[in-house]
C-alpha positions as CSV (number, residue, x, y, z in Angstrom):
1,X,36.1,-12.8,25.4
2,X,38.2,-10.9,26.9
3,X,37.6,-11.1,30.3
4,X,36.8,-7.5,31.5
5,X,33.6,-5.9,31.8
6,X,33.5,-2.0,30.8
7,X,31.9,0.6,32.7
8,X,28.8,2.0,30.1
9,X,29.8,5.2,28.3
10,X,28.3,9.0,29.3
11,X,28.2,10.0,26.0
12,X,25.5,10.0,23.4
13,X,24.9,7.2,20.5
14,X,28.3,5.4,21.0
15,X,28.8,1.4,20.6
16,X,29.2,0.0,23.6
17,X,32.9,-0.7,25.0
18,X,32.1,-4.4,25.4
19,X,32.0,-5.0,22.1
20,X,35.6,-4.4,21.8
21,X,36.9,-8.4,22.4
22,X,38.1,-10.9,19.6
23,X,35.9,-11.2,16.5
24,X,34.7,-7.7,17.8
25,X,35.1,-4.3,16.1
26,X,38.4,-2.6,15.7
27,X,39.7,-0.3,18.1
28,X,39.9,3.2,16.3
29,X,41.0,6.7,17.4
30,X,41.7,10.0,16.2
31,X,44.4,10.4,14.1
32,X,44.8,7.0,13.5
33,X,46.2,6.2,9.9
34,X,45.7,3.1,7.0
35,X,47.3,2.2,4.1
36,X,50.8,3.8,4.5
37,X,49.2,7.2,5.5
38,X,47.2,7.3,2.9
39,X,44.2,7.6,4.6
40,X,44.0,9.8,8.0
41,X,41.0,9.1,11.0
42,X,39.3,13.0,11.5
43,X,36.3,12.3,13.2
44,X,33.3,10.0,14.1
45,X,29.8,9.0,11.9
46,X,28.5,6.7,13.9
47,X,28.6,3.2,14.3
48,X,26.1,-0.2,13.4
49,X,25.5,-3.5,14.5
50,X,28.9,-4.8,12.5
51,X,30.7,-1.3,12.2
52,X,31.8,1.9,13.4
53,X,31.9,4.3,10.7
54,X,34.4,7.5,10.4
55,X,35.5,11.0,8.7
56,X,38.8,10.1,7.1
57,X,41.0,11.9,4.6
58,X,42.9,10.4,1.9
59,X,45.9,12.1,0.8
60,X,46.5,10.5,-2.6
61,X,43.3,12.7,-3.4
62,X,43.2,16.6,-4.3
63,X,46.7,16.5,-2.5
64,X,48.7,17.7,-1.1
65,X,45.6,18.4,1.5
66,X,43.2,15.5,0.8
67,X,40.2,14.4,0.4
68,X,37.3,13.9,2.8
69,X,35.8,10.9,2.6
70,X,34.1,7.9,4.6
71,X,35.4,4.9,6.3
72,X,33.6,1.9,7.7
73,X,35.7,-0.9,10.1
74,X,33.9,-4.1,9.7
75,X,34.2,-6.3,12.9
76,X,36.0,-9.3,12.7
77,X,34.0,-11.8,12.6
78,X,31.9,-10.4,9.4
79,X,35.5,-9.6,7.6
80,X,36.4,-13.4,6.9
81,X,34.5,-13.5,3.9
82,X,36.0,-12.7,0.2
83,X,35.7,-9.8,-1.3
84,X,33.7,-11.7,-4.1
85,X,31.5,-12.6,-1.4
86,X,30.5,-9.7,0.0
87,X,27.2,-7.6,-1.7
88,X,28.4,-4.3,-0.5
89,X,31.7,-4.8,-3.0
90,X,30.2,-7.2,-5.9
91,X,26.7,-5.1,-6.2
92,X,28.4,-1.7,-7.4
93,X,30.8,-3.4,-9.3
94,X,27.8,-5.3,-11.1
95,X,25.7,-2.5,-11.7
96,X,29.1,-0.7,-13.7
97,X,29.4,-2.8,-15.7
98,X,25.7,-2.9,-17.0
99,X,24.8,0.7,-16.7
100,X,26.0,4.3,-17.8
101,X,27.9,6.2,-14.8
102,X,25.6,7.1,-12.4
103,X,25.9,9.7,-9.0
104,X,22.7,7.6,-7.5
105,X,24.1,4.7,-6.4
106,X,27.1,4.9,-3.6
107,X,30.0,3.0,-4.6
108,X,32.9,1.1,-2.3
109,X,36.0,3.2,-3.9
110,X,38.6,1.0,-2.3
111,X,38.8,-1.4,0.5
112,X,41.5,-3.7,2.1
113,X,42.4,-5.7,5.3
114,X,43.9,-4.8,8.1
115,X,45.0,-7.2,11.4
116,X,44.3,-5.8,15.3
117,X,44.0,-6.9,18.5
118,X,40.9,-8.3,17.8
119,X,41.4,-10.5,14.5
120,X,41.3,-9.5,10.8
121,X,39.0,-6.4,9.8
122,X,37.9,-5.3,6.1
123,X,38.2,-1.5,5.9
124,X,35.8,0.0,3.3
125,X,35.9,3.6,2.0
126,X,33.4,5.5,-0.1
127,X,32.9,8.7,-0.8
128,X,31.7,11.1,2.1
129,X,28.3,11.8,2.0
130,X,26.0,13.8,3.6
131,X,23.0,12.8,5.9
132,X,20.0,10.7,5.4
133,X,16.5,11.7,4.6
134,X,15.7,10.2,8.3
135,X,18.4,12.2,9.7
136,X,17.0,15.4,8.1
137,X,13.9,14.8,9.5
138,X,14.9,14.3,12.9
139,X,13.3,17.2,15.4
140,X,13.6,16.3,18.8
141,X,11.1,18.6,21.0
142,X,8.5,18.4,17.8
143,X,5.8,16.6,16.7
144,X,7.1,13.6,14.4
145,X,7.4,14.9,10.8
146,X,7.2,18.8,11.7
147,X,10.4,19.2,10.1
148,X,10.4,18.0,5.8
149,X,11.5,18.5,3.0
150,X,9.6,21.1,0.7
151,X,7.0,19.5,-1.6
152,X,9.2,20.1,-5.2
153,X,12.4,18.8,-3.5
154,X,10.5,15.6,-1.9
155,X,9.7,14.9,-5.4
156,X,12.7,15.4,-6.9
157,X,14.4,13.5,-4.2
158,X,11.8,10.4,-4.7
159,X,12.0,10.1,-8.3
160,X,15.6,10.2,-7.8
161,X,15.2,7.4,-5.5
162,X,12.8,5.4,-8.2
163,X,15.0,6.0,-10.8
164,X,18.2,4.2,-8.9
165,X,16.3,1.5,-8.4
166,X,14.7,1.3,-11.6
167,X,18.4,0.8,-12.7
168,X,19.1,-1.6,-10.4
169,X,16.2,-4.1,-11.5
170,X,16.7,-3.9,-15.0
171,X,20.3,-5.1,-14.1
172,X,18.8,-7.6,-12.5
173,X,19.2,-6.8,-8.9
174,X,17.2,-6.6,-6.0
175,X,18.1,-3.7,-3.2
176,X,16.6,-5.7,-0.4
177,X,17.2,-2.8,2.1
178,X,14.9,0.7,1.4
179,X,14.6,3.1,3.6
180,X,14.9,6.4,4.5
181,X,18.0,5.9,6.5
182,X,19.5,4.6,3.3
183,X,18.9,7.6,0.9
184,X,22.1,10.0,1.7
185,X,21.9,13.7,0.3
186,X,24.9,14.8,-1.6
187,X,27.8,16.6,0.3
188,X,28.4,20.3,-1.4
189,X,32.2,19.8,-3.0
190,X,33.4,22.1,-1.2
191,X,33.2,20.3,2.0
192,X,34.9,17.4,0.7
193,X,37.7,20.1,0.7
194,X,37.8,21.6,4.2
195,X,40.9,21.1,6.1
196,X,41.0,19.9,9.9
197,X,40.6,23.2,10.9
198,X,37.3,24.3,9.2
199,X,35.8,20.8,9.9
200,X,36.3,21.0,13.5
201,X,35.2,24.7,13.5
202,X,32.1,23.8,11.4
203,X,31.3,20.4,12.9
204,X,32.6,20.7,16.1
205,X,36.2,18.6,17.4
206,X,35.5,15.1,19.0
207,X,34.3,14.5,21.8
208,X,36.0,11.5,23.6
209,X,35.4,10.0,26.9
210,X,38.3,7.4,28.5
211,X,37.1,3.7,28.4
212,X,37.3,2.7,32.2
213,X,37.0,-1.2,33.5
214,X,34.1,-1.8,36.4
215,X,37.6,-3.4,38.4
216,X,39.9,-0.7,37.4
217,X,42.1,-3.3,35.3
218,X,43.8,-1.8,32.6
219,X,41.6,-1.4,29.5
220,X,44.4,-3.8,27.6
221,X,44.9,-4.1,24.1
222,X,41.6,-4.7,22.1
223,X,39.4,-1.6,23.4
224,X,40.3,1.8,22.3
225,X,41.8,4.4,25.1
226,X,38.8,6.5,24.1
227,X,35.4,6.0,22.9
228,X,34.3,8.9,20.7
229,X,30.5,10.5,20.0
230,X,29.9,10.9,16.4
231,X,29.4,14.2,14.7
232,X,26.0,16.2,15.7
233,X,23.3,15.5,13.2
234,X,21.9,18.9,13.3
235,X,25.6,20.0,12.3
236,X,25.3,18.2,8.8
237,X,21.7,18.9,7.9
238,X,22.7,22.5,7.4
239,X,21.2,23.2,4.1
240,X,24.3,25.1,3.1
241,X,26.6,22.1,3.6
242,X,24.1,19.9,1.2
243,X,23.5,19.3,-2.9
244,X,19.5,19.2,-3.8
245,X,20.3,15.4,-4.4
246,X,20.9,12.1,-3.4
247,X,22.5,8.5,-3.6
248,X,21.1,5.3,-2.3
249,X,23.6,3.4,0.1
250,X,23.9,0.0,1.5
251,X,24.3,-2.8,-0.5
252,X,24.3,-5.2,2.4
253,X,21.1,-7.2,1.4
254,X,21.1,-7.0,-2.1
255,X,21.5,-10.1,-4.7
256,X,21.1,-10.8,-8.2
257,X,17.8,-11.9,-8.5
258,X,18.7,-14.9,-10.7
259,X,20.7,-16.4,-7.6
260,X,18.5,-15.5,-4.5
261,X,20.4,-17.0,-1.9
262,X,18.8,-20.2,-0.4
263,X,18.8,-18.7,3.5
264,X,18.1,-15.2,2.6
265,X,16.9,-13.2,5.2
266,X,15.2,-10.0,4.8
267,X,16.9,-7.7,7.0
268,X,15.0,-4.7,6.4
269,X,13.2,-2.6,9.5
270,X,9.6,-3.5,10.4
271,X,8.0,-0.8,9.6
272,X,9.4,-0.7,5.8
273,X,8.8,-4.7,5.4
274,X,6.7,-6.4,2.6
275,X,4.2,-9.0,3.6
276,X,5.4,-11.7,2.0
277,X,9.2,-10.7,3.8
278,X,7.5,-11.1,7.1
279,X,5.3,-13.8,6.5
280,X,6.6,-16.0,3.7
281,X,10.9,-14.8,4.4
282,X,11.1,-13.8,0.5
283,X,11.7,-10.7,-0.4
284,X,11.9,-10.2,-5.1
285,X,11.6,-7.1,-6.6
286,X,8.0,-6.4,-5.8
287,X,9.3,-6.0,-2.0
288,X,11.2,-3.2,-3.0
289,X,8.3,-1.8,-4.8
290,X,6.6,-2.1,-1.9
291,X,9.5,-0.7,0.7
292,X,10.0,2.0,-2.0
293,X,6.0,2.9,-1.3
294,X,7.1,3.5,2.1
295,X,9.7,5.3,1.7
296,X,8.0,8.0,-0.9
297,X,5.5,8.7,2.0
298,X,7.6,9.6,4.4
299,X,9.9,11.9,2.0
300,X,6.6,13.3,1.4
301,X,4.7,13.5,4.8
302,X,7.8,14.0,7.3
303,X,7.0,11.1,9.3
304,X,6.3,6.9,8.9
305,X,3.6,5.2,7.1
306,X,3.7,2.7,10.2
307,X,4.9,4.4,13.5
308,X,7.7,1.9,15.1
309,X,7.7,4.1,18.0
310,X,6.8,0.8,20.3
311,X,9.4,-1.3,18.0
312,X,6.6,-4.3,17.7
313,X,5.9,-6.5,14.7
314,X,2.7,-6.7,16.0
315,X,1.7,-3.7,16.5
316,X,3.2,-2.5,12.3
317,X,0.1,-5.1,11.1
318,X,-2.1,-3.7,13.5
319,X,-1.6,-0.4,11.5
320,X,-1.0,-2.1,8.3
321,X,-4.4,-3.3,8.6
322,X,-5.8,0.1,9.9
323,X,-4.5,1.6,6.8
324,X,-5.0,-0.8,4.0
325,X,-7.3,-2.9,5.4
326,X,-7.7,-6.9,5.6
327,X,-4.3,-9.2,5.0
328,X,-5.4,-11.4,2.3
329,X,-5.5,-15.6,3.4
330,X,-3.6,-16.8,4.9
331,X,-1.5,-13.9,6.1
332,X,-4.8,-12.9,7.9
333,X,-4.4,-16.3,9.9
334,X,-1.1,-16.5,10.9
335,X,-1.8,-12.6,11.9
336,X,-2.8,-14.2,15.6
337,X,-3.4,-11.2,17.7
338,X,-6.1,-9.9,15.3
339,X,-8.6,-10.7,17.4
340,X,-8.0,-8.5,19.6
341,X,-8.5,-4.9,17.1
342,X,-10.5,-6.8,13.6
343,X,-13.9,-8.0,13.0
344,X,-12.6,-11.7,12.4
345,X,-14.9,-11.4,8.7
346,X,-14.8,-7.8,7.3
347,X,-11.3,-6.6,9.0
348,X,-12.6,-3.9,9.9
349,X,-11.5,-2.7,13.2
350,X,-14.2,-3.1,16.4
351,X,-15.6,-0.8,18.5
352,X,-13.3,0.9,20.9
353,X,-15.7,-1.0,23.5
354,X,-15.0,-4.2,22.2
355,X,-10.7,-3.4,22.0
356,X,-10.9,-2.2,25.8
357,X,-12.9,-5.7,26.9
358,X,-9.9,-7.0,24.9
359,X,-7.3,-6.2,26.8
360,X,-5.7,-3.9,24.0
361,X,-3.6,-0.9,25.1
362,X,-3.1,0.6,21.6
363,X,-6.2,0.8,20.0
364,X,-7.0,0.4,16.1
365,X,-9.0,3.3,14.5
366,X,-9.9,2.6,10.5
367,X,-7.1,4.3,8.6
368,X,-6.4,5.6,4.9
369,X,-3.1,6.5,3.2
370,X,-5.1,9.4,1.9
371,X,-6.2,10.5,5.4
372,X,-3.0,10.1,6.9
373,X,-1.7,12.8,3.8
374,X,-4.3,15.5,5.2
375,X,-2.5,15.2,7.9
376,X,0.6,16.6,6.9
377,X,1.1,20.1,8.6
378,X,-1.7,19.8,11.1
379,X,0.5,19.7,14.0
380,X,4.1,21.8,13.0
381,X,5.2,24.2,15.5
382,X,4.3,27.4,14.1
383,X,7.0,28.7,16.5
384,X,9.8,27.8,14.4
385,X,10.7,30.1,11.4
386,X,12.7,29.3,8.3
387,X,14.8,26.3,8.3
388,X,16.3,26.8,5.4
389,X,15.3,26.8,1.5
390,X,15.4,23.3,1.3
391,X,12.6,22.6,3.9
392,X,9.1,23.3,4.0
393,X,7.5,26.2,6.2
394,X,6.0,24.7,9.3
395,X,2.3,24.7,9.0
396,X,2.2,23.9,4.9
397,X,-1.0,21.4,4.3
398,X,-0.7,19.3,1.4
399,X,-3.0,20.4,-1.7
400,X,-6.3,17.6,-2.3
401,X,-4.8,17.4,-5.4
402,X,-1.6,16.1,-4.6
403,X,-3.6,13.9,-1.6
404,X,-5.4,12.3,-4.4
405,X,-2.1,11.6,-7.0
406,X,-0.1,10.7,-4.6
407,X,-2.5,9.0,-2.4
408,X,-3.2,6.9,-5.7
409,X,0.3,6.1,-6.9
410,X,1.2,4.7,-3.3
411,X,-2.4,2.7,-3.4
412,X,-0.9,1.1,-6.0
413,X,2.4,-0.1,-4.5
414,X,1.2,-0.9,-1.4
415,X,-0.8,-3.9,-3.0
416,X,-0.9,-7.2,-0.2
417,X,0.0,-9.9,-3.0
418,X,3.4,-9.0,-4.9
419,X,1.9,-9.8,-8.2
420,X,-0.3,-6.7,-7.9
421,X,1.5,-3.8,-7.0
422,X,3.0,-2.0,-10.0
423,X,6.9,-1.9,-11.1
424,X,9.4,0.6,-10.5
425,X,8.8,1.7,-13.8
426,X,5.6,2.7,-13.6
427,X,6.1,4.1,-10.7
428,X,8.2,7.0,-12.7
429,X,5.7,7.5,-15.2
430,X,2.7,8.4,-12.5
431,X,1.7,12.2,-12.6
432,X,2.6,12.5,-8.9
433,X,6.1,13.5,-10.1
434,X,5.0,15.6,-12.7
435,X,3.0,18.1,-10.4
């Protein structure tokens, strides 16, 4: 530790200063350079639990101006590993050598170490992509799921999304990790080739703020100068910006499912994890099926299958069960606040009488994935106009046909027990993508 206590940052969706200290992240600022120049810091992503990601150029590409491309700091203590350790590096390499080149899946296109105030910190660069479906999706001011994709590009995009993964299980390897904020669209090329100038002018330049200690100390050696927000979302969803397609990112959880790691972990969001994840903590390929399932209905629909609004465990089985009725035994037991929404026998939920007497805030009302697709539409803002070709007009319903196909395809995916829910190659075959 370092001693010093930062004072919280003004600025919008920025790590927090503290976690600047040994074994911490990296301190990184504009302009700042790696590998003998090669590659150039432009401007801010974002940042994770274990990173802070950023616009670089490299030089040795399209030069003499460069190429833009992304760069992720790893903190220290997450960068002592080998390379041959870590999923995010062996997992692309894997699937190249098993399967035909492919623009689907995001690969690591060079990574090395560098040494800070802080420790030792793997560097990992990739190509520059643009946002996720989530991030396309995200309308503050609006109803959640106002804003979508239109219905022949949500298609397109989720059988693009299948078909990755399809590739990934015949080679033998689960994802571990599907969700909408890990389905990037394509950057147009001609992005990758704006210089500093048009960036900035298209983008906007960074925004910084000067890291400040609660004692007025000097900040010292392992905290940046400056903190710096991460590009505007609504800057990079500009449809002009974008290619009609996608790659799946994030490699981070992913394993050869011939040597599923004794302590594995799921680490995927609530809202997108299988039952047996939750309750049993294994996750094979038919947890991807069923994260996959998830993820097709909200490229479709605009919002979540399972609102995480509230951020509780609990309350995602309270909807699971809503929606797909009764966990089979003896999930259904260990599901301990059931009680208080289920008829204990049928699963069904109780009377709103019965809920209130209960105690329960959030109330369970019987559910369908089907009746949650009619939905789609109901509630867009007819105030806002065209947002581009690649969206949908606000107040477009979803046709009973589709309801029905792709009400039935996700049916089948969403099945409780593993063993039931179809493969990822079924999946492509349904009629849902042929519509």
């Amino acid at each position: 530790m370092t001693g010093l206590h930062f004072i919280p940052s003004q600025l919008d969706n920025v790590e927090d200063a503290q976690e600047y200290q040994p074994g911490g992240l990296h301190p990184i600022s504009i302009g700042d350079t790696f590998v003998g120049g090669r590659y150039r810091v432009i401007h801010k992503l974002g940042h994770g639990g274990s990173s802070t990601v950023w616009m670089a150029r490299d030089h040795l590409q399209d030069a003499p101006k460069g190429r833009v491309v992304t760069l992720k700091a790893l903190r220290a203590d997450v960068s002592f590993k080998a390379a041959s350790d870590i999923p995010e590096l062996i997992i692309p390499r894997l699937l190249a050598a098993v399967l035909p080149p492919s623009g689907d899946l995001q690969t690591i296109q060079d990574h090395f170490l560098v040494d800070g105030p802080n420790g030792t910190h793997r560097i990992l660069i990739s190509p520059f992509a643009g946002p996720s479906i989530l991030a396309m999706y995200d309308s503050p001011g609006r109803v959640s799921g106002s804003r979508r994709l239109r219905s022949t590009l949500a298609r397109r995009v989720a059988r693009q999304t299948v078909t990755a993964v399809c590739h990934m299980h015949r080679a033998g390897i689960v994802h571990g990790d599907l969700t909408t904020s890990n389905i990037l669209f394509c950057i147009a090329d001609h992005v990758l080739k704006w210089s500093d100038a048009e960036i900035y002018a298209r983008l906007g330049s960074p925004e910084t703020e000067t890291v400040r200690t609660r004692s007025g100390a000097p900040v010292g050696p392992h905290a940046p100068a400056e903190l710096v927000a991460p590009i505007e979302n609504s800057t990079l969803t500009d449809s002009s910006l974008l290619q009609e397609s996608v790659e799946i990112i994030d490699f981070g959880q992913s394993y050869v499912i011939a040597d599923l790691p004794s302590n594995h972990q799921s680490g995927t969001v609530i809202h997108y994890q299988s039952p047996e994840a939750r309750f049993e903590r294994r996750a094979e390929v038919e947890a991807d099926t069923w994260s996959l399932g998830c993820a097709i209905f909200e490229i479709r629909a605009g919002f979540p299958l399972f609102e995480p609004f509230l951020g509780s465990d609990v309350d995602i089985l309270r909807q699971t069960v809503e929606t797909l009725g009764k966990l089979p035994s003896p999930w259904w037991d260990s599901f301990e606040e059931r009680t208080a929404w289920f008829d204990e026998q049928s699963g069904e939920p109780k009377s709103l009488e019965e809920q209130e007497d209960a105690g329960s805030l959030m109330k369970a009302v019987k559910s369908s994935i089907r009746e949650k697709l009619r939905t789609v539409g109901v509630d867009d803002d007819l105030s806002y106009g065209d947002e581009g070709p690649m969206m949908e007009k606000c107040g477009t319903r979803m046709r009973e046909e589709e309801v029905e196909l792709l009400g039935d395809l996700l049916e089948k995916m969403l099945k409780y027990r593993p063993q039931e829910r179809i493969g990822v190659g079924e999946v492509l075959e349904h009629p849902w993508f042929k519509m």
